[in-house]
C-alpha positions as a Markdown table, in Angstrom:
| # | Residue | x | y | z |
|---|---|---|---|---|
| 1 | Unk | 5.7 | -5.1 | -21.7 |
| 2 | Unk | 1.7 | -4.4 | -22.4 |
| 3 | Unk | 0.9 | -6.3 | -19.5 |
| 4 | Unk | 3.4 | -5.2 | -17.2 |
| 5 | Unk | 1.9 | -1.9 | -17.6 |
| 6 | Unk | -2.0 | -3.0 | -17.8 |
| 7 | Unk | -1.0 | -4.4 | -14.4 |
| 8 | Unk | 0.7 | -1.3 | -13.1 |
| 9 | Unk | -2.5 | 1.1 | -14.3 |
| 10 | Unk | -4.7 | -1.1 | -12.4 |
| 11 | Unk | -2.9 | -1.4 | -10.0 |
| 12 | Unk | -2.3 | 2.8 | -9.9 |
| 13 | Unk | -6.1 | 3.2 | -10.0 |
| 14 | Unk | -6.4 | 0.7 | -7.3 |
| 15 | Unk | -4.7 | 2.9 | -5.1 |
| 16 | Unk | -6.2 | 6.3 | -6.0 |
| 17 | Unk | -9.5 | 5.3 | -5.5 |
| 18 | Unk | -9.1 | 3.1 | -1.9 |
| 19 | Unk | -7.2 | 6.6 | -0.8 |
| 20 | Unk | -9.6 | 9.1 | -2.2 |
| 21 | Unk | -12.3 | 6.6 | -1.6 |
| 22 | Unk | -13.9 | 6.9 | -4.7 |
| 23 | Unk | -17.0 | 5.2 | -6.1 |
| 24 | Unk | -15.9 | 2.4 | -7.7 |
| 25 | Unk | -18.1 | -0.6 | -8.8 |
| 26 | Unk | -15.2 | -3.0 | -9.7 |
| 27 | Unk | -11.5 | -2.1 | -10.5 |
| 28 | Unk | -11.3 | -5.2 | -12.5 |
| 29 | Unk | -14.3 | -5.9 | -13.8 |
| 30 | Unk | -14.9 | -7.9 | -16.9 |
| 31 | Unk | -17.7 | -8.2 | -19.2 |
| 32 | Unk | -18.2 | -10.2 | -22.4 |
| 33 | Unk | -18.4 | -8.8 | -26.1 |
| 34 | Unk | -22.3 | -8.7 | -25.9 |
| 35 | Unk | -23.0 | -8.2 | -22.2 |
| 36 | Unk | -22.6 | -4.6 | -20.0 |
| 37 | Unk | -21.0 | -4.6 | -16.9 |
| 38 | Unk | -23.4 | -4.9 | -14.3 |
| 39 | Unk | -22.8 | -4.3 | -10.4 |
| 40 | Unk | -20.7 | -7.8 | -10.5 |
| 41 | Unk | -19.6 | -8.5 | -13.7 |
| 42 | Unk | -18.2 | -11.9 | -13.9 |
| 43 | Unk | -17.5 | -14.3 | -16.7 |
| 44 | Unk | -19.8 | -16.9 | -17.8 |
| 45 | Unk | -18.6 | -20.3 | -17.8 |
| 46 | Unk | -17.7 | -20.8 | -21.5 |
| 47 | Unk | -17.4 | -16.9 | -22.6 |
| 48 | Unk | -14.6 | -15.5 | -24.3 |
| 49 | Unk | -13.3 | -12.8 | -21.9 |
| 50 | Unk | -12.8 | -9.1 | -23.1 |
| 51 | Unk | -9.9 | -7.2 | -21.7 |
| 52 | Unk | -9.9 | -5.8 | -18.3 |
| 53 | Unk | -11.0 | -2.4 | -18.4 |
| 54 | Unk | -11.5 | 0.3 | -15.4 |
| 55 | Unk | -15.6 | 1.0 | -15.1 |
| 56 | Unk | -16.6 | 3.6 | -12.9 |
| 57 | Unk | -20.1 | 3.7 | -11.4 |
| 58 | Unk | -22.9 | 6.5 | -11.0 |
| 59 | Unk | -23.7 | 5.5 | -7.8 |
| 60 | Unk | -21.8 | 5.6 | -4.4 |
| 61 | Unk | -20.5 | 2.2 | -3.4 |
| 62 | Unk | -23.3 | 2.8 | -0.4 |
| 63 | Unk | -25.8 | 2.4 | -2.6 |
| 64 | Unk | -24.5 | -0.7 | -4.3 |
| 65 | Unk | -26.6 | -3.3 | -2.1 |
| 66 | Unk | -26.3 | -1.3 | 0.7 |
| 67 | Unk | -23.5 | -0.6 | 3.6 |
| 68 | Unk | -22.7 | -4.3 | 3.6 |
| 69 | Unk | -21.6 | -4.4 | 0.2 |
| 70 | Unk | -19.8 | -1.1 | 0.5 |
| 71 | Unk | -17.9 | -2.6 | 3.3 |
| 72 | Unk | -17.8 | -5.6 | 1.8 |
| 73 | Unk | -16.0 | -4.2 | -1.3 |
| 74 | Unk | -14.0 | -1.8 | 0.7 |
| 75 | Unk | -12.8 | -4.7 | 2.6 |
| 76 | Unk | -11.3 | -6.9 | -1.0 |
| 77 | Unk | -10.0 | -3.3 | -1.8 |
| 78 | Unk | -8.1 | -3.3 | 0.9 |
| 79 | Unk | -6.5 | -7.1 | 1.1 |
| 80 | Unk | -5.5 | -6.4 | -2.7 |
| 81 | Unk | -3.5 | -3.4 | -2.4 |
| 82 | Unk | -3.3 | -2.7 | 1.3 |
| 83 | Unk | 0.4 | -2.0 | 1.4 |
| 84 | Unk | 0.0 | 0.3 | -1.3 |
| 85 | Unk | -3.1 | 2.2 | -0.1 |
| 86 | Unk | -0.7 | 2.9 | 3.4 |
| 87 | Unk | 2.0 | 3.5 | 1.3 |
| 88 | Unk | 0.5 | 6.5 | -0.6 |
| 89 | Unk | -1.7 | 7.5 | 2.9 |
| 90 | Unk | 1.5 | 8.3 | 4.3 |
| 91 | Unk | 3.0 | 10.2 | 2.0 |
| 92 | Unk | -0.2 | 12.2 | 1.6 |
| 93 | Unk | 0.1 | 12.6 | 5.6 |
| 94 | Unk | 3.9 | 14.1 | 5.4 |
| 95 | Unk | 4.9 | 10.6 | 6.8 |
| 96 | Unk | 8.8 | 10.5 | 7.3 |
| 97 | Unk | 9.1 | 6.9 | 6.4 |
| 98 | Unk | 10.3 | 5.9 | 9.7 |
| 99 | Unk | 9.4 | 2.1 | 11.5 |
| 100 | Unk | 5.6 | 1.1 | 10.9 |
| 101 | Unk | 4.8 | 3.9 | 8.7 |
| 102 | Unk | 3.6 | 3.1 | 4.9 |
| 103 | Unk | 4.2 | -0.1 | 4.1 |
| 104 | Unk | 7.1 | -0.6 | 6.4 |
| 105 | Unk | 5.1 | -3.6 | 8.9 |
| 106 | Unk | 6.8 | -5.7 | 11.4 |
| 107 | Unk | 8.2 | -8.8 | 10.0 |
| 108 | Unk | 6.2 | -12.0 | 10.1 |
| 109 | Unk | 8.3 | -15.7 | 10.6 |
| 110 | Unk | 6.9 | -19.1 | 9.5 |
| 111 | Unk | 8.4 | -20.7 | 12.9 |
| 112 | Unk | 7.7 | -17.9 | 15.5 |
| 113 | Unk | 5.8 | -18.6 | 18.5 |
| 114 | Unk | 3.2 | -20.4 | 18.1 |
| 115 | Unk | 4.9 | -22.8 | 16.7 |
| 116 | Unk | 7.8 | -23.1 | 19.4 |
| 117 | Unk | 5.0 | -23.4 | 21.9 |
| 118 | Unk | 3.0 | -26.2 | 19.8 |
| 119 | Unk | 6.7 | -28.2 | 19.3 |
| 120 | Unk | 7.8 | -28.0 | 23.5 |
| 121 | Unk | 3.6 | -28.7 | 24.2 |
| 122 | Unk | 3.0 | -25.2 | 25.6 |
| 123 | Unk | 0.1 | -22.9 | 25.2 |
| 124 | Unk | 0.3 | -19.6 | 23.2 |
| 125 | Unk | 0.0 | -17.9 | 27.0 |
| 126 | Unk | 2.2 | -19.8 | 28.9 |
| 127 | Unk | 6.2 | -20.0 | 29.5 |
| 128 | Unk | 8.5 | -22.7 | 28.2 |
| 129 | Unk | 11.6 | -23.6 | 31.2 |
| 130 | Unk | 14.7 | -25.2 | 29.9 |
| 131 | Unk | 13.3 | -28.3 | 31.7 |
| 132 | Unk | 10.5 | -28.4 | 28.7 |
| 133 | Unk | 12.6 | -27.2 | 25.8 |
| 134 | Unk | 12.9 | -28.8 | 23.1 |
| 135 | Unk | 16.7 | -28.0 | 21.8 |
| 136 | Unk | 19.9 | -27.3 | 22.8 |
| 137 | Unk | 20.8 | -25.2 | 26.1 |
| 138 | Unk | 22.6 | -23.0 | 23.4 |
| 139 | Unk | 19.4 | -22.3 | 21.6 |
| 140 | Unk | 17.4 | -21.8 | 24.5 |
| 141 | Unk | 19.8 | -19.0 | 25.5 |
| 142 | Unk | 19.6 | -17.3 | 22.1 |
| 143 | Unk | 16.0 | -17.5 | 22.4 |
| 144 | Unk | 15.4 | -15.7 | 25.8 |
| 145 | Unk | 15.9 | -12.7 | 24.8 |
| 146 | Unk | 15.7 | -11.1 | 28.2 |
| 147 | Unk | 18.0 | -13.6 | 30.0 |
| 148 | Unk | 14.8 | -14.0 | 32.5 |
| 149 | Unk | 15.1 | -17.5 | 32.5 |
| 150 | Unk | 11.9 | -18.5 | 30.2 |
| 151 | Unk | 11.3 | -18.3 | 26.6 |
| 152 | Unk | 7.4 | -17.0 | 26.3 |
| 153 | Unk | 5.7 | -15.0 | 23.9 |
| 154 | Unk | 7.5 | -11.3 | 24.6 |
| 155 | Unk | 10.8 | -12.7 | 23.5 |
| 156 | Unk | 9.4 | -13.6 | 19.6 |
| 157 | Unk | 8.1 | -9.6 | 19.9 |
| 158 | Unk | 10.3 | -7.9 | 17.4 |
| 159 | Unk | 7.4 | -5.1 | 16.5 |
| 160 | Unk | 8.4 | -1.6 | 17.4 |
| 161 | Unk | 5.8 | -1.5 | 20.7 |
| 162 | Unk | 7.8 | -4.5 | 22.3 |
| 163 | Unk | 8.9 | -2.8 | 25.7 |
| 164 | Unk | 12.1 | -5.0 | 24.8 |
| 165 | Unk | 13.0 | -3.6 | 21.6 |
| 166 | Unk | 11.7 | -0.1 | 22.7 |
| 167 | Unk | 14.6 | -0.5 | 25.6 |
| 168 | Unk | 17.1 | -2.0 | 23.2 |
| 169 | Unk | 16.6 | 1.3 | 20.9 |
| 170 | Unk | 17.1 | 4.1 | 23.6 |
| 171 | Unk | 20.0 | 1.5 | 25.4 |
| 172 | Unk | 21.7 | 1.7 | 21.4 |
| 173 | Unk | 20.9 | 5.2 | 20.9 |
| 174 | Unk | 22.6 | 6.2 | 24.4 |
| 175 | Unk | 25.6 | 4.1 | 23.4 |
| 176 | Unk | 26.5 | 5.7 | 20.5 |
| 177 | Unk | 26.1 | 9.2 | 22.6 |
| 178 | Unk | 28.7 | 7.6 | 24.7 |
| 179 | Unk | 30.7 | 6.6 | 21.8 |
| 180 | Unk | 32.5 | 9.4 | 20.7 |
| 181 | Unk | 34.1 | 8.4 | 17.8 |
| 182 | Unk | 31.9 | 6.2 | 16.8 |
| 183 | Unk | 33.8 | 3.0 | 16.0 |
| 184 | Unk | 31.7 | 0.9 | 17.9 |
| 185 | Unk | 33.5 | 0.8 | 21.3 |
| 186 | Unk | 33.1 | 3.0 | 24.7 |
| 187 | Unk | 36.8 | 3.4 | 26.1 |
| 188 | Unk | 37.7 | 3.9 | 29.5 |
| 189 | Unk | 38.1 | 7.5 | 28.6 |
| 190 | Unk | 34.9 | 7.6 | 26.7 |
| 191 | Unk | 33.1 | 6.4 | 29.7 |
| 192 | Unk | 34.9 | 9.0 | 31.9 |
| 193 | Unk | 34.1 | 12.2 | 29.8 |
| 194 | Unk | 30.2 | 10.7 | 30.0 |
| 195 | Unk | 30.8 | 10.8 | 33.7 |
| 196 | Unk | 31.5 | 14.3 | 34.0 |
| 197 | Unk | 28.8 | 15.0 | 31.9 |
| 198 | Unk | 26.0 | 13.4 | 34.1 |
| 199 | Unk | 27.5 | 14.3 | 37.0 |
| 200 | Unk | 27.9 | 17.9 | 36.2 |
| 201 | Unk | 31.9 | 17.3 | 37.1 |
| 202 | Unk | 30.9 | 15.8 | 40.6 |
| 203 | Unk | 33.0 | 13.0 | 42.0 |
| 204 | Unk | 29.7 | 10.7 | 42.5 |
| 205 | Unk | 26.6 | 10.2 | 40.4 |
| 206 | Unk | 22.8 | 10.6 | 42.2 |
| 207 | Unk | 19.9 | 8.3 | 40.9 |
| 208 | Unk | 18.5 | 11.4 | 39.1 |
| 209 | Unk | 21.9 | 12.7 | 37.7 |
| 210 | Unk | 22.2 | 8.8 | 36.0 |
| 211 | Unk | 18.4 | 8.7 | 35.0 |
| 212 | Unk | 18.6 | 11.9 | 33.3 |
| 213 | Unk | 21.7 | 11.3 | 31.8 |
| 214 | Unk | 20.2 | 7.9 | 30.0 |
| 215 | Unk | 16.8 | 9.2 | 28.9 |
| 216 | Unk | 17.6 | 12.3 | 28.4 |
| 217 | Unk | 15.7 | 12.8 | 24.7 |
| 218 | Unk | 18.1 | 13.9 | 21.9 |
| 219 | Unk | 18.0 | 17.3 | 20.4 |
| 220 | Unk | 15.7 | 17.0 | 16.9 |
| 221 | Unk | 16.3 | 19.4 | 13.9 |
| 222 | Unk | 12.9 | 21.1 | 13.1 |
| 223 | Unk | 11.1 | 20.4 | 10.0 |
| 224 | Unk | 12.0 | 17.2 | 8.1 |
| 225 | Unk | 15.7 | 16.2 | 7.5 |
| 226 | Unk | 17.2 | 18.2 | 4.8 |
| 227 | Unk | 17.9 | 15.0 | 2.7 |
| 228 | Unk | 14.3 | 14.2 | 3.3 |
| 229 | Unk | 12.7 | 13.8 | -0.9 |
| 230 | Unk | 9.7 | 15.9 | -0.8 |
| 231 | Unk | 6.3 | 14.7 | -1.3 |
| 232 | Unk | 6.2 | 15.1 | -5.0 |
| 233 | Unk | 9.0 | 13.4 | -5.5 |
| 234 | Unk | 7.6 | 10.2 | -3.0 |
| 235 | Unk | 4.7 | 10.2 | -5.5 |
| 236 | Unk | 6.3 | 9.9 | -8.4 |
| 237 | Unk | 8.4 | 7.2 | -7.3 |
| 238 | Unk | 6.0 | 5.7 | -6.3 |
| 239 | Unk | 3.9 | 5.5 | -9.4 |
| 240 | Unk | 7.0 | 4.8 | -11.0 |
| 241 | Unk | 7.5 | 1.9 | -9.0 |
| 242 | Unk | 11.0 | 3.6 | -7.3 |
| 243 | Unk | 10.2 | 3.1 | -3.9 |
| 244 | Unk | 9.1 | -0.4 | -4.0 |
| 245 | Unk | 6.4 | -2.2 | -6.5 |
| 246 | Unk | 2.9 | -1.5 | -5.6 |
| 247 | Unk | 2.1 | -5.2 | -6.2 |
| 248 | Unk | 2.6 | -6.7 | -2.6 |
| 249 | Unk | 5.0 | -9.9 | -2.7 |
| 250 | Unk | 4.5 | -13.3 | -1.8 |
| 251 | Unk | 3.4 | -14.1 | 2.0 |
| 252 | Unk | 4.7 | -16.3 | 4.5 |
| 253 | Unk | 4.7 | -19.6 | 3.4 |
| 254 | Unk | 3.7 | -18.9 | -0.3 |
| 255 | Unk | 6.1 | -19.6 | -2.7 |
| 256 | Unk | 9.0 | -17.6 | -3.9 |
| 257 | Unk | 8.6 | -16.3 | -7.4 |
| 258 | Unk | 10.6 | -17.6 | -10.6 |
| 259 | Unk | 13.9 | -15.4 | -11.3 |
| 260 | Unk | 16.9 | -15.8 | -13.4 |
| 261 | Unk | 19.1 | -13.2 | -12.5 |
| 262 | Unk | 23.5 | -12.6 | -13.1 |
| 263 | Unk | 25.9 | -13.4 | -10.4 |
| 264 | Unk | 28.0 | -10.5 | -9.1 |
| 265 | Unk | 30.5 | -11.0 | -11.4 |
| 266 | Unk | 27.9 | -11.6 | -14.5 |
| 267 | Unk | 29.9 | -14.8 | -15.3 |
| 268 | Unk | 27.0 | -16.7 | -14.9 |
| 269 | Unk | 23.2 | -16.8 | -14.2 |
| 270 | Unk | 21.4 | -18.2 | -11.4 |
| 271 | Unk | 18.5 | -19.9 | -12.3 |
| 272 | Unk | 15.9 | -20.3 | -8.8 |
| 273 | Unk | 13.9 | -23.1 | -10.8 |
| 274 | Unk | 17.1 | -25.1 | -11.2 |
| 275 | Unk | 17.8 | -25.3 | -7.7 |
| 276 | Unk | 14.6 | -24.7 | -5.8 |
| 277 | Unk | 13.9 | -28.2 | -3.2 |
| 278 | Unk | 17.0 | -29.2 | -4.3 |
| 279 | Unk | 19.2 | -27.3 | -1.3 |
| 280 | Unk | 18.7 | -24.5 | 1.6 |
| 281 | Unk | 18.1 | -20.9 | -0.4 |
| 282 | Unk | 18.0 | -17.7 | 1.6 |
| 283 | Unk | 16.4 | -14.8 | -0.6 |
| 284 | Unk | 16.8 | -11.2 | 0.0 |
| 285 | Unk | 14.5 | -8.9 | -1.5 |
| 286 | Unk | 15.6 | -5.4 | -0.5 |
| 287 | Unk | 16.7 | -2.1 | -1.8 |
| 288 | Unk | 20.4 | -1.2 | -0.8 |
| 289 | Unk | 20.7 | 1.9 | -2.0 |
């Protein structure tokens, strides 16, 4: 319990000073029982180390070997808590929390392009034909994603400025327009009552009555969503640790972390040391709430 929460105060000032850009000389800085922190402190081989305490310098990081080291120092700031930093940035800016805001990033896959283009002898810029594939027809046709005939680099795009997935977002916003009742389905009827609407009860449809009628933008409440938790709140739940931990989680292709957690019907435990290497495991770490 001590450490949990020596590691969430550090963690805490991490953040507060990469935001506020504060002069910092190190956030975890340690010095020895006889020696005062100087502008690195670091253990000597040998020493016995003293706890890990937060030391705050008198001079701006600028001065602190000049603006290499202040970048230089900025930069480890950042890769330590970088997710963290956004998070609380965003708040701070009246963020919303939609896609790519905070620390909502793109997804990152251990087999994505690069390594589909290594395996079927391809370059990162080039296209990969069915005739060069290395699979089944059936996952070639999974993997062109826009049916163009080729599998290339635009198809592994999943980030939110892929012109793909910017198209597949209005096409599934205009579909549930359509979809009146919202069961998933457009109905013959469905489909007629949009008719009439982009055709202004006309008989026939004109390029520009059927352009307008599919990106025509939706109607947004002003101000933020009435369910929307206010920025007080985002902070404290933050700190708290209720919108997510502010310690970032493993990478891709760095080991998941030791758990023993209860089954659904807390019969049992599941022990991920038991059965890790031993058979496939998917992990899910979300918040379903």
């Amino acid at each position: 319990m001590i450490e949990h929460r020596r590691r969430r105060v550090l963690g805490l000032a991490a953040i507060v000073a990469a935001s506020l850009q504060l002069p910092v000389r190190s956030l975890t800085s340690r010095a020895t029982a006889d020696e005062p922190p100087s502008e690195v402190s670091r253990a000597k081989p040998g020493a016995v180390e003293a706890p890990t305490r937060i030391v705050a310098s008198q001079k701006p990081l600028a001065d602190q070997g000049g603006p290499k080291s202040a970048r230089a120092a900025g930069a480890r700031l950042t890769r330590r808590r970088l997710e963290a930093v956004e998070m609380l940035k965003a708040i701070l800016g009246g963020s919303q929390m939609g896609p790519g805001e905070g620390w909502f990033h793109d997804g990152e896959l251990s087999r994505g392009w690069p390594w589909l283009a290594r395996r079927c002898g391809a370059g990162l810029d080039d296209r990969i034909g069915i005739d060069t594939f290395v699979g089944p027809v059936e996952l070639f046709d999974r993997l062109d994603r826009d049916r163009d005939g080729w599998i290339d680099r635009g198809d592994f795009d999943w980030s939110y400025q892929s012109p793909w997935v910017k198209l597949s977002s209005a096409a599934a916003g205009r579909f549930r327009a359509i979809d009146l009742n919202s069961n998933g389905r457009v109905s013959k009827a469905e489909w007629g009552k949009f008719f009439d609407r982009a055709g202004a009860s006309k008989d026939h449809l004109t390029p520009d009555d059927f352009r307008d009628a599919l990106i025509a933008p939706s109607k947004k409440p002003e101000g933020p969503p009435p369910d929307m938790p206010t920025t007080l709140t985002l902070i404290t739940g933050l700190l708290k640790g209720e919108v997510g931990s502010v310690f970032e989680g493993p990478r891709v292709g760095e080991l998941a972390p030791e758990f023993v957690l209860p089954t659904i019907d807390r019969k049992a435990a599941v022990d991920f040391h038991q059965i890790r290497g031993k058979r496939p495991v998917v992990l899910v770490f979300g918040s379903f709430t």
